[in-house]
C-alpha positions, 0 to 999 in steps of 0.5 A: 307597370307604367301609366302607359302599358295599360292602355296598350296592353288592354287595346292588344286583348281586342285584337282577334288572333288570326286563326280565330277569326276565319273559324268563327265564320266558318261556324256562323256560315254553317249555322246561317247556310240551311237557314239561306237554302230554306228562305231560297226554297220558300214558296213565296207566292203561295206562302199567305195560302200554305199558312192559312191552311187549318194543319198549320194553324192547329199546329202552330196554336197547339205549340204555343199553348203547350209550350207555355203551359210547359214553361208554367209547369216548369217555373212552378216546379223547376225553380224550388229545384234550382234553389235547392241545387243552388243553396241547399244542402241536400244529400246527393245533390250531385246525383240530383243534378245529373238526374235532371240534366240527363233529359237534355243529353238523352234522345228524345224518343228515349225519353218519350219511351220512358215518359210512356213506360211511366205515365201509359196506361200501363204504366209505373204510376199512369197505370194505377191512376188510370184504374182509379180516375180514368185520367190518361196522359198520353195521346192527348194534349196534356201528354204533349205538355207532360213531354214538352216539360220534361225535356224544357225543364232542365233547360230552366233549372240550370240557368236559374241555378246559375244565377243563384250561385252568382247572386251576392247573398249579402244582400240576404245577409242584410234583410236577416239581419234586419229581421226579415223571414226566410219567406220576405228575403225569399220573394222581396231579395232573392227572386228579384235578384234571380229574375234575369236567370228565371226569364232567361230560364224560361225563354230557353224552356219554352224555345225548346218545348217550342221545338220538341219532336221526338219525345212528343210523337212517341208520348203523344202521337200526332193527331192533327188539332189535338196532340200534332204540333209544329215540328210533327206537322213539318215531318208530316208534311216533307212527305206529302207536301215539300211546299207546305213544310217550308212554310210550316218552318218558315212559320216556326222561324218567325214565331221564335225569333219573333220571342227571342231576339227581343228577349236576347240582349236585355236577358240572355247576354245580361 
């Protein structure tokens, strides 16, 4: 190959195929089209009275501490578990990873239903703790947290089990050569490598517990300023008042793309 085929060869790769490009605005226009007809339906006159309304700031407080209490709980737990799918060897480590993957696939209700058959007052282990401590999960706002977590979490393991497999292990290699423990290389090498993965991991986390409907209205219920969060608020709504439920969209719109357009180019595309 001649000095002069490689600058041709590589401006042909930036050329886009001609059916390529009309499919791609096909999709952009489908994604953008609802997100239009909401902002064209918006009551903008009476927007600034329809978001002080107290349904929509019970609302949209409760959604965000529960979406972040669920990220925290995810982080806590979900990446030991992306370690272990990542670096690990443990048996079944195949089956583990469906396991944890089946949320994302599974519908919601479904996976509120089984959260209620599990954790209820009757439940598998809700049951048995509800006899000896008192304490119940659903219909309160730490059941919102228990559903919003249980349908984010695979969200955040996958990414950050994705990073862990891209990640150049010599530089671990190296910190043990130099004596450092499992522990050190842990939090000193491997962490900070993975830190893009683990925010990125958890911005998605949170984006969907941000977004969880069906999982919460049939583990927690919706009772406004306790268990009703945004996405319930906006079902409610678009039966009693269309008005309000745009602007309850509009207001959710904002707050997520108030999170991750900042976030998008340094982490997610990174």
């Amino acid at each position: 190959m001649t000095a002069g085929t490689a600058p041709r060869r590589r401006a042909g790769q930036g050329r886009t195929p001609w059916l390529i490009a009309p499919l791609a605005a096909v999709a952009v226009a489908y994604v953008a089209l609802p997100f239009a007809a909401l902002l064209q339906r918006a009551p903008w006159t009476d927007l600034d009275d329809l978001v002080g309304q107290p349904v929509v700031t019970d609302a949209l407080r409760l959604s965000i501490t529960t979406a972040l209490a669920a990220t925290a709980v995810s982080l806590v737990i979900g990446v030991p578990l992306a370690w272990v799918l990542a670096r690990g060897h443990l048996p079944g480590r195949s089956a583990t990873r469906a396991l944890i993957t089946l949320p994302m696939v599974l519908p919601p209700v479904v996976g509120g239903a089984a959260l209620l058959f599990a954790f209820g007052r009757r439940g598998l282990l809700g049951g048995p703790v509800y006899e000896s401590t008192g304490l119940l999960l659903p219909y309160s706002v730490w059941g919102v947290v228990a559903a919003n977590t249980f349908v984010a979490m695979p969200f955040l393991v996958l990414t950050v089990e994705s990073g862990l497999r891209a990640a150049d292990q010599r530089y671990e290699d190296a910190a043990a050569t130099l004596g450092a423990s499992r522990w050190t290389i842990l939090r000193r090498v491997t962490l900070p490598h993975a830190g893009p993965s683990i925010v990125a991991g958890a911005v998605l986390c949170w984006a969907r517990a941000l977004g969880e409907f069906g999982a919460t209205v049939t583990f927690a219920g919706n009772l406004q300023g306790r268990t009703q969060t945004m996405p319930l608020a906006v079902f409610l709504a678009l039966e009693s008042d269309r008005d309000a439920a745009i602007a309850l969209s509009l207001v959710l719109m904002a707050v997520s793309l108030a999170v991750l357009l900042p976030l998008r180019d340094r982490w997610l595309t990174g």
